[in-house]
C-alpha positions in Angstrom: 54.5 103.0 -128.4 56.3 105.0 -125.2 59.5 104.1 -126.3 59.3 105.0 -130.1 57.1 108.3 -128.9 59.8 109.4 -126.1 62.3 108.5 -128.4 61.6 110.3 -132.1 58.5 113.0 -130.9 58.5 115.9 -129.1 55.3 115.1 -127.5 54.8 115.1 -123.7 53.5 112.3 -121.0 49.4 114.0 -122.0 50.0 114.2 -125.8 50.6 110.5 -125.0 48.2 109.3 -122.9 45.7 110.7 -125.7 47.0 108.6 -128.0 47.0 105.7 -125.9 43.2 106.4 -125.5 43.1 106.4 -129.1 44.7 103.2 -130.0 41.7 101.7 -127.5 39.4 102.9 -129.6 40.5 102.5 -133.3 39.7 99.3 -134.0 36.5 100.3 -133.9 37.6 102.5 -136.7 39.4 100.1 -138.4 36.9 98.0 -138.5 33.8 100.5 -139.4 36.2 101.6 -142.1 37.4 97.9 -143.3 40.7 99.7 -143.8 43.9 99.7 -141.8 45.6 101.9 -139.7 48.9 103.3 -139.3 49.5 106.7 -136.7 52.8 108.4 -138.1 54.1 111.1 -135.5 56.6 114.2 -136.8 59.9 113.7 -134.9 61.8 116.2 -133.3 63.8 117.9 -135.6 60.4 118.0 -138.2 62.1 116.3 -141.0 60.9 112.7 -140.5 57.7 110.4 -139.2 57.9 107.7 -136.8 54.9 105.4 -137.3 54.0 104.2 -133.5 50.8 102.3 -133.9 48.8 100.3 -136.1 45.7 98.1 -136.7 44.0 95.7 -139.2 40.8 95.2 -139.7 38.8 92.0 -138.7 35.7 93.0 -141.7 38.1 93.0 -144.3 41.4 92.3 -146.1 44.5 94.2 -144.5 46.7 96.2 -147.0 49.9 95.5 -145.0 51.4 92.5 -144.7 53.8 93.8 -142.7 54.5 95.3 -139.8 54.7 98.9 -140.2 55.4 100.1 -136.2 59.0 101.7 -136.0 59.3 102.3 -139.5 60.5 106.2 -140.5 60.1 108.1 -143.5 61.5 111.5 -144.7 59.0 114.2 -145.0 58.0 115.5 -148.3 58.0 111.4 -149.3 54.1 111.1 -148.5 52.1 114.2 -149.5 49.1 113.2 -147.6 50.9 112.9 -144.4 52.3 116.2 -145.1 49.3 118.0 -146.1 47.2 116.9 -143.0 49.7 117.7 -140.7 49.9 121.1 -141.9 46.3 121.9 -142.9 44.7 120.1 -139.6 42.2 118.9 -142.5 41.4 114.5 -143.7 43.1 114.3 -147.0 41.7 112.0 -149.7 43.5 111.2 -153.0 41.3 109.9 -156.2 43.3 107.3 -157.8 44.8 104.5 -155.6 48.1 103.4 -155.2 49.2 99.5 -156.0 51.2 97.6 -153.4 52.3 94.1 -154.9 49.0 94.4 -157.8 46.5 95.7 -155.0 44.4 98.6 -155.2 44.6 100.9 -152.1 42.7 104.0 -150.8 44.9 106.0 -149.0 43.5 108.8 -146.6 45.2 110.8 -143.8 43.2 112.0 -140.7 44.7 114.4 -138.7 45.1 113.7 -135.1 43.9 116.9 -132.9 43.9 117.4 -129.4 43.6 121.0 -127.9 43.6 122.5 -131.2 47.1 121.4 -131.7 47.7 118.4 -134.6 49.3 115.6 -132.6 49.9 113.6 -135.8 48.3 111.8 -138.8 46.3 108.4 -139.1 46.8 107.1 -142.3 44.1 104.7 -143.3 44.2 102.2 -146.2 41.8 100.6 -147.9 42.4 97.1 -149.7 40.4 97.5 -152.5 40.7 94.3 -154.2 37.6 93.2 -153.2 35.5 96.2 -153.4 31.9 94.9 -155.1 28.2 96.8 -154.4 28.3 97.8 -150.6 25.1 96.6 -149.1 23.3 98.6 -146.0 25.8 97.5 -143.7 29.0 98.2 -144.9 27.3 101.7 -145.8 26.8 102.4 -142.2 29.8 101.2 -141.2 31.6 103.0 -144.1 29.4 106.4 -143.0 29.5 105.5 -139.8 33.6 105.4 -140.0 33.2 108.7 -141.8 31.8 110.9 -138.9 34.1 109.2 -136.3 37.1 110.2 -138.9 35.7 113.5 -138.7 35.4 113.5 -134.9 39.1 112.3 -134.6 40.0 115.6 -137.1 38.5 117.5 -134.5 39.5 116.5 -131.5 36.4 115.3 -129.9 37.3 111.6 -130.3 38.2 109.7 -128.4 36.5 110.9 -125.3 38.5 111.9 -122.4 36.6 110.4 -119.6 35.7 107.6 -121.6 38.6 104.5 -121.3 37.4 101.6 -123.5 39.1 97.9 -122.8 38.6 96.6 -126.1 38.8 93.2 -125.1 35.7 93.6 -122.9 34.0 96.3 -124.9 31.1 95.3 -128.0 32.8 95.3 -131.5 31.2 96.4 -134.4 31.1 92.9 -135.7 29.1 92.0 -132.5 26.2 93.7 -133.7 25.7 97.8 -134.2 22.8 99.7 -134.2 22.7 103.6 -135.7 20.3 106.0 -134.1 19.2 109.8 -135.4 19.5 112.8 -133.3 16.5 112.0 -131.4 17.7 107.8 -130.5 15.3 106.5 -133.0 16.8 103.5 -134.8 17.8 104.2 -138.8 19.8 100.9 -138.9 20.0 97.6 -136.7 22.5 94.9 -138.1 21.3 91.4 -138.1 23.5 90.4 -134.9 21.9 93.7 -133.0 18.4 92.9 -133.9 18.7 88.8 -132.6 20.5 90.5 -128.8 16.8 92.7 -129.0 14.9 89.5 -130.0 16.5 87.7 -127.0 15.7 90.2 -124.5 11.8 90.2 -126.1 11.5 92.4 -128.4 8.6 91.1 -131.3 8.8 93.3 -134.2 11.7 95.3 -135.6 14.2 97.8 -134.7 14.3 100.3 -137.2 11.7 103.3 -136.6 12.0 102.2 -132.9 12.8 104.5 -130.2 16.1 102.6 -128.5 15.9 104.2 -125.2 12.0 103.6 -124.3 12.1 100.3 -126.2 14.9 98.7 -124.4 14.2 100.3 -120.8 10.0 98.8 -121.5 12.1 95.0 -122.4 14.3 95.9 -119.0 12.9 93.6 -116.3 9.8 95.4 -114.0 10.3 94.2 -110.9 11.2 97.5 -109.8 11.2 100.9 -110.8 13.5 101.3 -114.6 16.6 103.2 -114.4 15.9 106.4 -115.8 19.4 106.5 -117.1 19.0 103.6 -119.3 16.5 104.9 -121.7 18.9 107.7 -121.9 21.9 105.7 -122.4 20.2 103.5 -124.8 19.4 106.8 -126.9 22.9 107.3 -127.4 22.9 110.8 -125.3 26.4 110.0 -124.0 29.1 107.7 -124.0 28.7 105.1 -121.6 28.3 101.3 -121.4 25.7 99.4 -119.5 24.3 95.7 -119.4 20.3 95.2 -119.9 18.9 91.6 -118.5 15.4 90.7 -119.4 13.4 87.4 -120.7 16.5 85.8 -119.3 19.2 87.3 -121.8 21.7 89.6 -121.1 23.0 92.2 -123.6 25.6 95.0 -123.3 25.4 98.2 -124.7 28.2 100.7 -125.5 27.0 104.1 -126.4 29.0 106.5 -128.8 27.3 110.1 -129.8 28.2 110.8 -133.2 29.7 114.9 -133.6 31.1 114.9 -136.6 30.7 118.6 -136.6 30.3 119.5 -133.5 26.6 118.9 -133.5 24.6 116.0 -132.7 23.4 114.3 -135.5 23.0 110.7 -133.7 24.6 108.2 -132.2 26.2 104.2 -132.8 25.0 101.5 -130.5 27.5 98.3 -130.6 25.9 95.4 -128.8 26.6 91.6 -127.7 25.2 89.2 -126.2 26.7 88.6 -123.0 24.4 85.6 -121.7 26.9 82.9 -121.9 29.3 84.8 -120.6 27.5 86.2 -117.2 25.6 82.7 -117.1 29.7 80.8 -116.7 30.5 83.7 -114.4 27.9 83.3 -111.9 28.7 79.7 -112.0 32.5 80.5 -111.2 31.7 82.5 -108.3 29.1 80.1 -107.0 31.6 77.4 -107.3 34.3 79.3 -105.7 32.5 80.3 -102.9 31.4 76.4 -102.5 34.6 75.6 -102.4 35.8 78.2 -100.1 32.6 77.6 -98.0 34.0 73.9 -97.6 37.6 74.7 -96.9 36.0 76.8 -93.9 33.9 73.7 -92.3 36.5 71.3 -93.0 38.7 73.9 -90.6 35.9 74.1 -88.5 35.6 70.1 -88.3 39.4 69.8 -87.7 39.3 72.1 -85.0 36.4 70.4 -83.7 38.3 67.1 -83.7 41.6 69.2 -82.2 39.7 70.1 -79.1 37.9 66.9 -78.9 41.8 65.0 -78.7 42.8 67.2 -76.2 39.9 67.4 -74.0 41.0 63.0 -73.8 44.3 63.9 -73.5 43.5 65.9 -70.3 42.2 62.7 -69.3 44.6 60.5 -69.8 46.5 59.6 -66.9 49.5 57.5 -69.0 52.1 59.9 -69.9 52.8 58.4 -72.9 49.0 58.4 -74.2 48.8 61.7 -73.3 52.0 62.4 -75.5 50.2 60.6 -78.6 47.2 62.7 -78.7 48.8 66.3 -78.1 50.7 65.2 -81.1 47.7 64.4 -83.0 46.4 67.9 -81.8 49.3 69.1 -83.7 48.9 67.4 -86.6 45.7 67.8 -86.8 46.1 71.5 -86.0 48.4 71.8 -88.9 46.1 70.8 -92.1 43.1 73.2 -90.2 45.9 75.9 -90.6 45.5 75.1 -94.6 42.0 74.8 -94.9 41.5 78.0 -93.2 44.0 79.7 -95.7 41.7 78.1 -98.6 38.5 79.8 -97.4 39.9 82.5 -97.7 41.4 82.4 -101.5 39.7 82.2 -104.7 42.0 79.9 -105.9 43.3 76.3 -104.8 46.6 77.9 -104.2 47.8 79.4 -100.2 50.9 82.1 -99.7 52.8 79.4 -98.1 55.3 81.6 -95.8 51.8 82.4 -93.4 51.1 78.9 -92.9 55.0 78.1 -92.3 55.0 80.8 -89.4 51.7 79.7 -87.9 52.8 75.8 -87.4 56.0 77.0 -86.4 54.4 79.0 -83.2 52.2 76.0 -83.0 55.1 73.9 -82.4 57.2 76.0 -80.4 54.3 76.0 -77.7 56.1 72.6 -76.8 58.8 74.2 -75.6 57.9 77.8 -74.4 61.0 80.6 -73.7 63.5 77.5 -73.6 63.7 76.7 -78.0 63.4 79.4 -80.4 62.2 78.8 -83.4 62.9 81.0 -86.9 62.0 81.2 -90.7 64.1 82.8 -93.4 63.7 82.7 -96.9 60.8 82.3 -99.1 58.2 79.2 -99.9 56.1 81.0 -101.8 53.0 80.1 -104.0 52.0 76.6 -103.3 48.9 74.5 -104.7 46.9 73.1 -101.8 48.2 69.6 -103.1 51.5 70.3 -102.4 50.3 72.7 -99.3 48.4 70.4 -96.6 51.2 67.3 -96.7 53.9 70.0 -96.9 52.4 71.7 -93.5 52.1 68.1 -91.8 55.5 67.2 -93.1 56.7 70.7 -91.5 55.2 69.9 -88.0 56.7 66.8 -87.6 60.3 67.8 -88.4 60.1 70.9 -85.5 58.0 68.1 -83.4 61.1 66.2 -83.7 63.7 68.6 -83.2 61.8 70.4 -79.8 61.5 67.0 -78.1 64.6 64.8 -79.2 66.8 67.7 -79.7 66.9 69.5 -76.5 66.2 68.1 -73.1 64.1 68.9 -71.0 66.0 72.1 -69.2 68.3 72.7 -72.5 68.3 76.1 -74.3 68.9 76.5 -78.2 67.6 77.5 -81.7 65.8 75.5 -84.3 66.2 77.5 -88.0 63.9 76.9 -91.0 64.9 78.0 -94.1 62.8 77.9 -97.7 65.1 78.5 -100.9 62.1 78.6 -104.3 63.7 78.1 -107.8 61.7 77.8 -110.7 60.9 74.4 -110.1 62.0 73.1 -106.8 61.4 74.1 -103.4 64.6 73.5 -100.5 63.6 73.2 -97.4 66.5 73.2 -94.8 65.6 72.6 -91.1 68.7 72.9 -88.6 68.9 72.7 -84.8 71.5 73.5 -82.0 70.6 70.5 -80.2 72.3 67.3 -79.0 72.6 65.9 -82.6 71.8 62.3 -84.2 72.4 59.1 -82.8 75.3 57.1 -83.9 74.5 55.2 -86.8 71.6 56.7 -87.3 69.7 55.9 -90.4 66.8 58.6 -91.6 65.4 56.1 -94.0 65.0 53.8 -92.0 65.2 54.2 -88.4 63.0 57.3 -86.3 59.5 57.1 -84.7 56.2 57.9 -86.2 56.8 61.3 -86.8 59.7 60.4 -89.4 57.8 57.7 -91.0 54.8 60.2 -91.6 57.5 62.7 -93.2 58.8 59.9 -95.6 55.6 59.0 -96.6 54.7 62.5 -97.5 57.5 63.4 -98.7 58.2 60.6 -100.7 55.0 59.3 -101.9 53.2 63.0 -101.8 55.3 65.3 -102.7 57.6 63.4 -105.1 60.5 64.6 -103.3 63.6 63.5 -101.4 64.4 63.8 -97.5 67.5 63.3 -95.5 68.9 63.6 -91.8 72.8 64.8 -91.1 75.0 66.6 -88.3 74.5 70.2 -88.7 77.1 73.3 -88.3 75.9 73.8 -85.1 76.6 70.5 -83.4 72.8 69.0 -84.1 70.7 67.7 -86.6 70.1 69.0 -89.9 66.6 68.3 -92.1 67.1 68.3 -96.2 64.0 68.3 -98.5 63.9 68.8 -101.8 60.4 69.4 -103.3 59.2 69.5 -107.0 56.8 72.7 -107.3 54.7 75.0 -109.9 57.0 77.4 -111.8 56.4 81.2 -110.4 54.1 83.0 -112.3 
């Protein structure tokens, strides 16, 4: 709709933003009115009308079977359009017109916003089905009437009132009309079962909305004074009621159709289900993020426990074998405290790259530095933990059989992400591979726990060779989620 508006209208950035606010609402008034919609806008130069909207119905048949957005027509071609334009007034022909041997009404509300006519909504009415209305569809159809009239004078929508009509009640969802003073003239079937849910005994119509639903509202505490108001339809708002363990929302809409009061719609659903799954998302995700955090908490536990016996140790190479076990350990604590943090099983992968890789380079303190460029991206924790073990093995490596014990250098880590795959390259300065040196076979631990992981975990590949810089270089190649 920007594009076809900027492009063919005249209108400006607030003429658009109320029609946006319009095209939030209408299916409410498509559906009230079980007619489509099309919202033609004058271009430019007068002489044409873009149509830049439009909406079917869900209570009824749709009189266009095609898409209408885009389309252009020369002035003077529909009288209606014409005539509600320039008179600022709904326009309503008596016969119908017959599209491929179907009856439809066709009506043209004008679009008003500041006193100035915007453009025209042209609403029409399959009529092929058209039998005895029965008390709904009359209140729909009347209510539909009143909001058309609203929409004529530019006191629908309502400015401080944006609807999200996937979240929002629909008509269909249940819809109850109210008089000027919020007692109940009509409750459809689906409204009065949300009422008889929350506990209400007898019927809705004669019922004052307000007081009734704030007395079903639960009394553990003092009632919300705003509620009885809100549920009398006094302005528009939405709210949720819970009581006799049902939850039902409400969305108030005042009814002006001439600038006066003369009631108000209330569309309801039953939101019960919906709240119930919810709450059971957020419990489970805080259980799992709960668990992530003691699992961190455990490691670390285990981490300092490893050390404290390294401290004792008084073989150099046992000593060795459990700081490295620190490390590793270290690193999947690194995950698990990213998880308690997310409400997803899914960790910003560059943080926990950076944090094993000062981890690491504590081995080797202002002798080896260590760098990361590029991107890893979004990772699952599947792919996360093995990948961060996998990571502090490969620097492990490089810090202690790269460089001596006195020898300066540079170990660079670099993550390319495609769609699909995820290149790791790893690439020291240091005193290189050994000849004959086989990476799929030969190494210590360390490389064996990398093939494993890599291998068998990740369902990747992993190779060893010289690098540019007269060392070693790490290649992994790692399947991944596409990038969302």
């Amino acid at each position: 709709m920007n594009d076809l508006v900027r492009q063919h209208t005249a209108l400006d950035d607030s003429d658009l933003e109320w029609l946006h606010l319009l095209v939030s609402e209408w299916q409410l008034l498509s559906d009230l009115s079980f007619a489509d919609l099309v919202l033609w806008v004058p271009t430019k130069d007068g002489t044409r009308y873009v149509s830049v909207a439009q909406m079917r119905p869900n209570t009824g048949p749709t009189s266009y079977q095609d898409d209408m957005v885009g389309h252009l027509v020369p002035r003077g071609r529909r009288p209606m359009l014409d005539a509600a334009l320039d008179e600022g007034r709904i326009v309503r022909e008596g016969d119908p017109e017959w599209r491929e041997e179907v009856p439809v009404r066709v009506e043209s509300i004008p679009v008003r916003r500041d006193g100035r006519v915007l453009g025209v909504i042209a609403r029409n009415t399959n009529l092929l089905t058209v039998r005895t209305p029965s008390r709904l569809e009359l209140t729909y159809l009347q209510s539909a009437s009143d909001l058309a009239q609203m929409i004529a004078a530019g006191s629908f929508p309502f400015p401080a009132e944006q609807v999200d009509m996937d979240a929002s009640p629909r008509a269909g969802d249940g819809l109850i009309r109210l008089d000027a003073d919020g007692v109940v003239q009509y409750a459809s079937p689906n409204a009065l079962s949300a009422y008889h849910r929350l506990g209400l005994a007898t019927d809705l119509v004669g019922l004052h909305l307000g007081q009734t639903t704030a007395d079903l509202a639960p009394s553990r505490g003092p009632v919300d004074e705003a509620l009885a108001k809100l549920a009398s339809g006094w302005a528009p708002r939405e709210t949720e009621v819970e009581g006799n363990d049902a939850i039902i929302q409400l969305r108030a809409i005042p009814l002006k159709p001439k600038g006066t009061r003369i009631g108000s719609l209330v569309l309801l659903r039953d939101v019960t289900e919906l709240r119930r799954r919810e709450r059971e998302l957020i419990t489970k995700d805080a259980t799992i993020r709960e668990i992530h955090h003691r699992v961190k908490n455990n490691l670390q536990t285990v981490a300092a426990l490893l050390r404290l016996q390294a401290r004792r140790m008084d073989s150099d190479k046992a000593r060795g074998a459990l700081e490295e076990a620190v490390r590793r350990v270290g690193s999947i604590a690194i995950v698990h405290e990213t998880l308690s943090q997310n409400l997803d099983e899914r960790v910003a992968f560059d943080d926990i790259a950076d944090r094993v890789i000062a981890m690491v380079a504590e081995l080797s303190p202002g002798r080896v530095t260590a760098n990361r460029s590029g991107r890893f991206g979004i990772l699952t924790a599947e792919t996360a933990t093995p990948l961060s073990m996998v990571l502090t093995e490969l620097l492990q490596n490089a810090l202690e059989h790269g460089f001596g014990p006195a020898r300066r250098g540079t170990v660079e880590v670099t993550a390319a992400r495609g769609p699909e795959r995820l290149l790791i390259t790893i690439e020291d300065d240091g005193r290189g591979l050994p000849e004959g040196f086989d990476p799929q076979r030969a190494g210590n631990l360390g490389l064996q726990i990398v093939r494993t992981l890599v291998v068998g975990e990740l369902g990747g590949t992993f190779d060893m060779v010289p690098g540019d810089l007269g060392g070693a270089r790490v290649l992994l190649d790692i399947p991944v989620e596409p990038l969302k």
